[in-house]
PAMAR-705832 format. One line per field, with one value per residue: residue number from 1; residue in three letters; chain; y, x, z of N, C-alpha, C in turn. Coordinates in pm, whole numbers, plus 50000, padded with zeros to 5 digits. Example, Ala and Ser with C-alpha at 12.3 -4.5 7.8 and 13.67 -1.06 7.14 Angstrom:
BEGIN
i [1,2]
aa [ALA,SER]
ch [A,A]
n_yy [49431,49775]
n_xx [51319,51285]
n_zz [50780,50708]
ca_yy [49550,49894]
ca_xx [51230,51367]
ca_zz [50780,50714]
c_yy [49670,50003]
c_xx [51320,51290]
c_zz [50780,50787]
! end
This chain:
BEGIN
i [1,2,3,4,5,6,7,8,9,10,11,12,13,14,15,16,17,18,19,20,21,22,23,24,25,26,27,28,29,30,31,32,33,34,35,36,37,38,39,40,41,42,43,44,45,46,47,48,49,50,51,52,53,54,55,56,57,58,59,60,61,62,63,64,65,66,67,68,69,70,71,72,73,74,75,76,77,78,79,80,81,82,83,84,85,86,87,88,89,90,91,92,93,94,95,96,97,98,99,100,101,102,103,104,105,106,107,108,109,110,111,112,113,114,115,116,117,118,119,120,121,122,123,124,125,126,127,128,129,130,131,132,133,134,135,136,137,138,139,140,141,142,143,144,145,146,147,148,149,150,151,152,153,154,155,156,157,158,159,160,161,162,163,164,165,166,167,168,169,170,171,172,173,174,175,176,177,178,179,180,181,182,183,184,185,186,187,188,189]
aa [UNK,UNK,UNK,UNK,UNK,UNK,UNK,UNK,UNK,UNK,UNK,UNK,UNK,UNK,UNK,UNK,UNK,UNK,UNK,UNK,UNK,UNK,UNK,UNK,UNK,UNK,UNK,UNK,UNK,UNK,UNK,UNK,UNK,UNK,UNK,UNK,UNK,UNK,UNK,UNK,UNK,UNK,UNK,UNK,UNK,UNK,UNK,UNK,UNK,UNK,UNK,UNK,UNK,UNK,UNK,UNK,UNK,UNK,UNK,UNK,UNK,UNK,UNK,UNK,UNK,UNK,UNK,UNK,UNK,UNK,UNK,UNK,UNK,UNK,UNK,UNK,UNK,UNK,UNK,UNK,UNK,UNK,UNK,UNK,UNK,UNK,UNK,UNK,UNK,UNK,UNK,UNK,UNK,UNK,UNK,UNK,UNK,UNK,UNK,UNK,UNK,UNK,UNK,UNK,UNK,UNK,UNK,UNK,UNK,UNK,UNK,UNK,UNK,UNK,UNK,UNK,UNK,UNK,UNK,UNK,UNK,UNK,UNK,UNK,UNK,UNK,UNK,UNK,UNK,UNK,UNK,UNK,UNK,UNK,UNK,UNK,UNK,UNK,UNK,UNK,UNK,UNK,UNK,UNK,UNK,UNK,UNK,UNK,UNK,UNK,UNK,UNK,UNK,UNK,UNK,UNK,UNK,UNK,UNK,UNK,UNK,UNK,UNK,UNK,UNK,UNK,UNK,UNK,UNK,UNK,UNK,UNK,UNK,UNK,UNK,UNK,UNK,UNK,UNK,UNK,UNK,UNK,UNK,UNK,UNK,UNK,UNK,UNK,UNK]
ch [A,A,A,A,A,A,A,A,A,A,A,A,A,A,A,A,A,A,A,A,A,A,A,A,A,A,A,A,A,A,A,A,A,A,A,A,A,A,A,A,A,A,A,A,A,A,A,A,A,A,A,A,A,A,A,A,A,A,A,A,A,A,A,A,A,A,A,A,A,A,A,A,A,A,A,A,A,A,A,A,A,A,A,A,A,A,A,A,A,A,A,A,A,A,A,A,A,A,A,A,A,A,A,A,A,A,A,A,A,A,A,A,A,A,A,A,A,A,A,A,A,A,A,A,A,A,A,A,A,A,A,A,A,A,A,A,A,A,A,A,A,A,A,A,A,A,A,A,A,A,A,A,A,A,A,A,A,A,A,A,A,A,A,A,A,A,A,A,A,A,A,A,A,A,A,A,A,A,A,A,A,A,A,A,A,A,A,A,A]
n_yy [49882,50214,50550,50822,51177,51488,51838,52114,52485,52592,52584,52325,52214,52055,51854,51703,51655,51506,51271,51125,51018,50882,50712,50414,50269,49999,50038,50261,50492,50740,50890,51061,51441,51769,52059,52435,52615,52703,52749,52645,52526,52287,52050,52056,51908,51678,51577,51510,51316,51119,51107,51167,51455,51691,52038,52227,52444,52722,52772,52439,52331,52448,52402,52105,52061,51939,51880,51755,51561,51390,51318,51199,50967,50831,50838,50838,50765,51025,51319,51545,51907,52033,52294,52440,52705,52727,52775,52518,52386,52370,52119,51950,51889,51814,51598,51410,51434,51439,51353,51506,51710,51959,52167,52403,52727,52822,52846,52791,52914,53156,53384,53276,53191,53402,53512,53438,53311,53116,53342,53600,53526,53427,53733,53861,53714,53776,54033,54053,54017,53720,53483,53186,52981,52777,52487,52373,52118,52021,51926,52010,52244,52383,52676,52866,52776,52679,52407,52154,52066,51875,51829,52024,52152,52331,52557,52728,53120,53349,53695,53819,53711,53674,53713,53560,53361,53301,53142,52956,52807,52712,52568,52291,52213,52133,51973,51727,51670,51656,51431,51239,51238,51202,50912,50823,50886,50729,50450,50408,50354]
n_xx [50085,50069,50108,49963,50033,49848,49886,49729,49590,49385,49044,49035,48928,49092,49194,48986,48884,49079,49113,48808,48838,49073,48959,48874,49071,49249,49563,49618,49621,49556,49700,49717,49575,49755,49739,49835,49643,49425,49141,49113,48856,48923,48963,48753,48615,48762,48707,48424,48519,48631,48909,49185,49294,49509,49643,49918,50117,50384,50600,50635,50632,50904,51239,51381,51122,50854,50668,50819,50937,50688,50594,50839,50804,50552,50653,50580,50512,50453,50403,50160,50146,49858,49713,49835,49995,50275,50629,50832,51012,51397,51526,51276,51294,51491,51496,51296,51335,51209,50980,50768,50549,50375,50086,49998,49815,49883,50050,50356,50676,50551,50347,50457,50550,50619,50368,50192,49932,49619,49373,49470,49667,49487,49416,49617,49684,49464,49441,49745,49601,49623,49602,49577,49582,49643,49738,50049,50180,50420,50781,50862,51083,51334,51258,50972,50774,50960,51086,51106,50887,50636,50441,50204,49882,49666,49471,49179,49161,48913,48830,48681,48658,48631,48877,48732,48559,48824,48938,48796,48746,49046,48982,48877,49085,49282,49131,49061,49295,49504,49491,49536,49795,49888,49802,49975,50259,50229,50205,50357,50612]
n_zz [50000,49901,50065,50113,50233,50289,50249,50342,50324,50323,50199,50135,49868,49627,49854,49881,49668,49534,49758,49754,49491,49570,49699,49868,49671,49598,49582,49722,49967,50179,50426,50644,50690,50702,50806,50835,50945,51214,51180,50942,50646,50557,50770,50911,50626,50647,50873,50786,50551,50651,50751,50910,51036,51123,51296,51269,51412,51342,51438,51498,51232,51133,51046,51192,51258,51514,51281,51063,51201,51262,50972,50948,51126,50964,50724,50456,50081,49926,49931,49941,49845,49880,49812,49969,50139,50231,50258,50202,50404,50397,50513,50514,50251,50177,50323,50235,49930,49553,49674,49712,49605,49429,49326,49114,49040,48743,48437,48489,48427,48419,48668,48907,49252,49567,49745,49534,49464,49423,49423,49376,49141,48925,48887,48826,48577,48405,48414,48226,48041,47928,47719,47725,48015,48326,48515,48683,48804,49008,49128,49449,49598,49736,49707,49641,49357,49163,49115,48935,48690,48649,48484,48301,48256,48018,47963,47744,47737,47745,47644,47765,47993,48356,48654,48795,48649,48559,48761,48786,48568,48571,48837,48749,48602,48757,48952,48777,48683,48859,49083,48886,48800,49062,49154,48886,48933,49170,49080,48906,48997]
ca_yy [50000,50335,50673,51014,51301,51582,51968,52217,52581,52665,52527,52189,52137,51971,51718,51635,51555,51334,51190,51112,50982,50723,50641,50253,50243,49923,50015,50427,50545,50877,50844,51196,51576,51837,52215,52494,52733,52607,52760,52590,52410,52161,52012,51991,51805,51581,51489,51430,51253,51010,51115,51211,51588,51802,52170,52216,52606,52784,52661,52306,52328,52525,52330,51988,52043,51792,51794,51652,51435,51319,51264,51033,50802,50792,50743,50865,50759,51154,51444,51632,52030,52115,52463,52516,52861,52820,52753,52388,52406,52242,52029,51826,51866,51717,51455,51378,51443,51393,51274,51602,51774,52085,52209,52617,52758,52899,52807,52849,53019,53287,53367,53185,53282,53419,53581,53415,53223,53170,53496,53694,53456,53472,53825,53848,53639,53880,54206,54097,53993,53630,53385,53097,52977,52612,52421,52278,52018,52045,51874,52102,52275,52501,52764,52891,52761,52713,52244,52072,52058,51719,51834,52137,52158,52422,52569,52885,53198,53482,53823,53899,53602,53732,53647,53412,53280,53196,53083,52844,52695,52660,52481,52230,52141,52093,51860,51681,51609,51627,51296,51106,51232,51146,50786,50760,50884,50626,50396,50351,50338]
ca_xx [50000,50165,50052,50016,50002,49817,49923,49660,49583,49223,48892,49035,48854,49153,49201,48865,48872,49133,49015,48701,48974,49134,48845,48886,49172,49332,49699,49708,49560,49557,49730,49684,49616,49812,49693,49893,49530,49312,49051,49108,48763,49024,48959,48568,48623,48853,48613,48380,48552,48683,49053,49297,49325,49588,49642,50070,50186,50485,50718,50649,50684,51092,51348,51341,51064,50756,50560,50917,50956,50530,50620,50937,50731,50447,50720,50506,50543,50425,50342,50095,50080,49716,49624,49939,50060,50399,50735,50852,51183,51492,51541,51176,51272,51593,51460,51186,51358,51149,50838,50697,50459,50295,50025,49988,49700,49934,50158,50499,50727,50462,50268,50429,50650,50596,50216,50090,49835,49480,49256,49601,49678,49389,49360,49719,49646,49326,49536,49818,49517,49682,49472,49536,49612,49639,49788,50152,50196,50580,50817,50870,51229,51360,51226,50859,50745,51083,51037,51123,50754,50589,50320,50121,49783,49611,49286,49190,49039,48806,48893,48553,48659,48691,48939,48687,48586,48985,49003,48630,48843,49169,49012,48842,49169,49329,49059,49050,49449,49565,49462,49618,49936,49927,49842,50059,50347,50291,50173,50471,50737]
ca_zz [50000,49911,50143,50081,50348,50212,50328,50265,50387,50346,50187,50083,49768,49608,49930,49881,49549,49570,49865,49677,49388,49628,49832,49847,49587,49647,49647,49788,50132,50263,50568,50684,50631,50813,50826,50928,50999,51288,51109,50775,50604,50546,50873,50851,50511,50705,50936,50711,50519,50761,50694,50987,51044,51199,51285,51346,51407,51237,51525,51453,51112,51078,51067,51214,51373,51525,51104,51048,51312,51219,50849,50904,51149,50866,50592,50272,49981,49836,49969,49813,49874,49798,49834,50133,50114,50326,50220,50240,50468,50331,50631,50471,50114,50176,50376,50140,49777,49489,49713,49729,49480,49474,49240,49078,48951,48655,48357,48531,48507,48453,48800,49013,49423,49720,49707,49371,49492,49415,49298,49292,48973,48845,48894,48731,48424,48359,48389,48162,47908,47877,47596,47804,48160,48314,48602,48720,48896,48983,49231,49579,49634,49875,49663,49582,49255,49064,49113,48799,48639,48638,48388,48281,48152,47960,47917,47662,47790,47691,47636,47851,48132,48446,48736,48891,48589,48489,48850,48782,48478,48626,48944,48685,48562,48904,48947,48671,48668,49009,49112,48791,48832,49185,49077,48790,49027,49302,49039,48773,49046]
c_yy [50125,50486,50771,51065,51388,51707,52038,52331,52640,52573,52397,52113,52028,51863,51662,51522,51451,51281,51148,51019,50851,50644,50474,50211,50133,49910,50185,50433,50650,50885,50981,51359,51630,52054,52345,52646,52659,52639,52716,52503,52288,52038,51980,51863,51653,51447,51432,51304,51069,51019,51222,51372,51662,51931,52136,52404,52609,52733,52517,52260,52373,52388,52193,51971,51882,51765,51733,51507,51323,51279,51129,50930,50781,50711,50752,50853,50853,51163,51551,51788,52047,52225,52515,52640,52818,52764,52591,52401,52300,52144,51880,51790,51836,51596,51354,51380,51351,51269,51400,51694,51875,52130,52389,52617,52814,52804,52843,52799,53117,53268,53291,53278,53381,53556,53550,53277,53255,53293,53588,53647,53503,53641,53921,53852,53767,54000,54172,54054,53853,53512,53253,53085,52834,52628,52381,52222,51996,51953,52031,52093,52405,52654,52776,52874,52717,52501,52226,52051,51911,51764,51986,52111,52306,52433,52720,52960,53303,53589,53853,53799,53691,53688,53520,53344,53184,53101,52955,52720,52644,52535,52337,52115,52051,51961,51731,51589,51564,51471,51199,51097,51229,50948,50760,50794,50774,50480,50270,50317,50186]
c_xx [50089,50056,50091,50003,50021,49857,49832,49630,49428,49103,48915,48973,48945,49162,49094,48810,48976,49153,48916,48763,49009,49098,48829,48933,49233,49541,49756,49616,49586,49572,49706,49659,49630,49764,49817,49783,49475,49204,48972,48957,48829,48957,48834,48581,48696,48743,48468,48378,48601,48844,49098,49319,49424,49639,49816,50104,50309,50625,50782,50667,50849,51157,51315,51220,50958,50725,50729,50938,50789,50583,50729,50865,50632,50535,50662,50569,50527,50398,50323,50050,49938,49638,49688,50005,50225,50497,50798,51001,51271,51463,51400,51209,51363,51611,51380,51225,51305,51039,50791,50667,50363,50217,49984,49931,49726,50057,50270,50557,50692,50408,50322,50533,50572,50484,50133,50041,49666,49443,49402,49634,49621,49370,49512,49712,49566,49400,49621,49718,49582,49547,49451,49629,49605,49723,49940,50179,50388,50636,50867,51046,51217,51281,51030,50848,50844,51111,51072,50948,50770,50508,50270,49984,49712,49490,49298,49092,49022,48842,48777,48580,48716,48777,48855,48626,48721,48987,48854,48692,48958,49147,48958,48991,49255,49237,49011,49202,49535,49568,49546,49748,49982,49984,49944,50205,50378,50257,50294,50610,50730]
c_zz [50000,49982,50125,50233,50276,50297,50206,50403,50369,50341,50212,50015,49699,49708,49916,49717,49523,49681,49791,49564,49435,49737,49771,49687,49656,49657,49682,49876,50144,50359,50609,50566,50710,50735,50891,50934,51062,51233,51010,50746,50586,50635,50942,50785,50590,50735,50872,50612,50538,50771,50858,51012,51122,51161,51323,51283,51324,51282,51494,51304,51039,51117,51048,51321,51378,51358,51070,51107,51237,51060,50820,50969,51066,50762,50421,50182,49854,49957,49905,49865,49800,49825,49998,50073,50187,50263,50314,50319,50409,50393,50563,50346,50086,50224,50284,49997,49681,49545,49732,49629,49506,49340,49202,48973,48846,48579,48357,48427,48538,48625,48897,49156,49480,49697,49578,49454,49448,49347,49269,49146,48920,48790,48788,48563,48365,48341,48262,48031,47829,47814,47634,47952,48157,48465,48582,48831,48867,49124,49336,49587,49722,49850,49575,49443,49144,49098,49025,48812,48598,48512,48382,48187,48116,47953,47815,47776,47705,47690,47760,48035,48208,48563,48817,48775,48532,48639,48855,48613,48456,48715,48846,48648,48666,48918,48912,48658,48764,49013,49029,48799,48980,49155,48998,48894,49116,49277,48972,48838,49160]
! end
């Protein structure tokens, strides 16, 4: 059986959909999801879900901290940022190399580091009047957005589309792709 541990920072529509994805998949599990907002919908979804939830502060996250310490006794075979805002510390992404994947609502190298997230993208894209937009799914390095790219997908847009429409056919794609290239990742190896 191969295990993810998902990291997300807000709604957690992506954990949900793949959750939903590898709900009684016979060879991936969702061994946890870790939060760093106590607030987060994340953590609802969880419990709805039936899936593991934890909140871990800014403390426990630097360095070597405890989400270090919690990830080596799990042992994942991925870790999937889905909709985490914070900067992955070396210390995990040297522990973890090439098991950690992060998804952006934009066709990097455009849009992407430290504040491009979410409606900012979107709201990006729409200003510079770009004809299409799309997803990357990239591997996680010390550095915001700059991963060796696993994949990119595309969508066209409208001269009249507005930031929450680019961001209503971006999340589509996320949705749509996420999940496979999870699978095919913990699939083909």
């Amino acid at each position: 059986m191969k295990h993810i541990v998902l990291f997300a920072s807000g709604s957690g529509t992506n954990v949900e959909n793949i959750a939903r994805y590898f709900e009684g998949h016979p060879e991936i599990k969702i061994s946890c999801v870790l939060t760093d907002r106590k607030d987060a919908y994340v953590l609802e979804r969880c419990n709805t879900l039936g899936i593991p939830g934890f909140y871990f502060n800014r403390h426990s996250f630097k360095g070597g901290g405890h989400v270090l310490k919690l990830l080596k006794s799990i042992q994942p075979d991925l870790i999937v940022l889905a909709g985490f805002l914070r900067l992955i510390p070396a210390e995990m992404v040297q522990a973890f190399p090439k098991k950690i994947i992060n998804i952006h609502p934009a066709l990097l190298p455009k849009y992407g580091g430290k504040g491009m997230y979410g409606h900012h993208v979107h709201e990006a894209v729409k200003a510079k009047g770009e004809k299409e937009s799309g997803i990357t799914i990239h591997y996680v390095n010390e550095r915001y957005d700059e991963g060796a790219i696993i994949t990119q997908e595309k969508t066209r847009l409208e001269p009249g589309d507005s930031a929450e429409e680019i961001g209503r056919k971006v999340q589509l794609l996320e949705h749509r792709h996420f999940p496979l290239v999870i699978e095919d990742l913990l699939t083909r190896n």
